[in-house]
C-alpha positions in Angstrom: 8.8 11.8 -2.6 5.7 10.6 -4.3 3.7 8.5 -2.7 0.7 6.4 -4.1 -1.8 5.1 -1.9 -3.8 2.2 -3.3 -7.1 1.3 -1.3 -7.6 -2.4 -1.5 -11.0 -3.9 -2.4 -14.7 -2.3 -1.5 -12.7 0.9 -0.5 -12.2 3.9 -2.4 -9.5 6.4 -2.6 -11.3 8.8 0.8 -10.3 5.9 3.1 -6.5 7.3 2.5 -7.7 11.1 3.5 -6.4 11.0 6.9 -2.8 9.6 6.0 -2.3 11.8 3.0 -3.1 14.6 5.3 -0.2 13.6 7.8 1.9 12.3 4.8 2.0 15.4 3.1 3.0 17.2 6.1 6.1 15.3 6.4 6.6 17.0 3.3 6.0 14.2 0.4 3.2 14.3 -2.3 1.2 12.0 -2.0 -1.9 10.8 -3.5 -4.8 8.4 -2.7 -5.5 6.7 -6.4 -9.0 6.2 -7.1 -9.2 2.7 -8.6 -12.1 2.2 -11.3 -14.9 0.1 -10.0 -14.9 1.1 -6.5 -17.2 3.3 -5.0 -17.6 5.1 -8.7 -20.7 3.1 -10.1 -18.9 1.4 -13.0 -17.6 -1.9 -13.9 -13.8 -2.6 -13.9 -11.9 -5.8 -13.9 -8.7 -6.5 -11.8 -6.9 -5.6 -15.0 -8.8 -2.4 -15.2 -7.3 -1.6 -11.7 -3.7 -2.6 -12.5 -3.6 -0.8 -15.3 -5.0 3.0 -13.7 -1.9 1.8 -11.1 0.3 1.8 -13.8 -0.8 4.6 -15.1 -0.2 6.5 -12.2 2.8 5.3 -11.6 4.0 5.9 -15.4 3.1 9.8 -15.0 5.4 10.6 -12.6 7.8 10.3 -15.7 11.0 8.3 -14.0 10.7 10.1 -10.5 11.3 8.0 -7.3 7.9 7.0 -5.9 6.1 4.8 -2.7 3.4 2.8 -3.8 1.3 1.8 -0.6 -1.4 -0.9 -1.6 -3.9 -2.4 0.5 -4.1 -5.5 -1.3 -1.2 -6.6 -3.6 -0.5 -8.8 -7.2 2.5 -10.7 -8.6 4.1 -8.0 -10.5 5.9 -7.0 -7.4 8.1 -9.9 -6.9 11.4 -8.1 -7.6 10.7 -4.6 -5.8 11.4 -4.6 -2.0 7.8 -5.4 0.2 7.6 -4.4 3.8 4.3 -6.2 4.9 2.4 -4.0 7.7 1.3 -5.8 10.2 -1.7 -4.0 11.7 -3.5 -7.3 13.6 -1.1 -9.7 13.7 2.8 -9.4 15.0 5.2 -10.4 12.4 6.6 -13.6 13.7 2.7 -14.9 12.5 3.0 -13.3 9.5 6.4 -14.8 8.8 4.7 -18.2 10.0 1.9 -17.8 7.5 4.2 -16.7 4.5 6.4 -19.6 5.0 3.8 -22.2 5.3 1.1 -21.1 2.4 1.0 -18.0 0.7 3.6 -18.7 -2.3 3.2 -15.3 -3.9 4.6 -13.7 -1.0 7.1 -16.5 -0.9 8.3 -15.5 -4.0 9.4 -12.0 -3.0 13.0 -11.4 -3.1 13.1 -8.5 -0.1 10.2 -8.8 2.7 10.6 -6.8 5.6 7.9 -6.5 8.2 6.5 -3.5 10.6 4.1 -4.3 13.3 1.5 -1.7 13.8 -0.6 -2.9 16.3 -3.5 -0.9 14.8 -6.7 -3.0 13.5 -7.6 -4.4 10.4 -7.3 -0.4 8.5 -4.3 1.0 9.9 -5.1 3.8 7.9 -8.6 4.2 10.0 -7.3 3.1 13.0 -3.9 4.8 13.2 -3.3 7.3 10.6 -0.3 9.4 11.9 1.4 6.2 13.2 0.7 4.8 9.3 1.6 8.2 8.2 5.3 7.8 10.2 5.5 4.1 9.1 5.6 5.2 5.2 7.8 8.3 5.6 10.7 6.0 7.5 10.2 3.6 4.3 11.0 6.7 2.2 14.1 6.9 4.3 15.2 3.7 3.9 
C-alpha cells in the first residue's frame, strides 16, 4: 500500500527516515512528503502545504493510500482518524476531544492507539510506529 508520511510543523520530510525504512520492509511504499516551507529556505503558506499533499495524493492516480500526518486540517472530517497517542493514554485524549477541540469533534470515525513513545513517535519509536501504520493498512 502507499503510504504518505506528512511531517507536521518545523520538521521536514528526514524525520520520517527511520519509519519508512521499517515501513517499507513490511512491504508497503511509502514516502516521507517534503512539504514546502520547511527546512527548504522558501516561503509557503498553509495552503501551499495542503496543496503539495494533494498533490501527492492525486498522483497515485485512484490507488488505495495511508496518509500519516503529524499535524492535521478540516478536510479530513469524513475519512476514518485513528489519533496516536504517543504521550498521553487515550482516555485523555478522548477527555480532551470531548471537551474542546471541535475539529476533532467533528470527525465521523476516531479510533485511538496508545504508543507510549514521547512527543515524536517516529523518533522515539520507529518500528513500534512502523507496526502501528501497517495494522492500520490491515484494517
Amino acid at each position: 500500500m502507499h503510504i504518505i508520511l506528512i511531517p507536521g510543523l518545523w520538521l521536514d520530510a528526514s524525520i520520517w527516515d527511520e519509519v519508512v525504512t521499517h515501513v517499507r520492509g513490511k512491504g508497503h511504499e511509502p514516502v516521507a512528503l517534503a512539504l514546502p516551507g520547511q527546512g527548504d529556505g522558501t516561503d509557503a503558506t498553509l495552503d501551499d502545504q495542503i496543496d503539495a499533499v494533494l498533490a501527492a495524493i492525486d498522483s497515485l492516480a485512484g490507488e488505495t493510500a495511508l496518509v500519516v500526518v503529524h499535524y492535521s486540517d478540516e478536510a479530513r472530517f469524513d475519512v476514518p482518524v485513528t489519533e496516536i497517542c504517543p504521550e498521553f493514554p487515550p482516555e485523555d485524549a478522548k477527555a480532551w476531544i470531548e471537551n474542546g477541540v471541535p475539529e476533532l469533534q467533528k470527525v465521523a470515525h476516531l479510533e485511538y492507539v496508545d504508543i507510549d513513545s514521547g512527543h515524536w513517535p517516529m523518533v522515539s519509536a520507529p518500528l513500534r510506529l512502523a507496526e502501528i501504520i501497517d495494522e492500520l493498512t490491515r484494517s
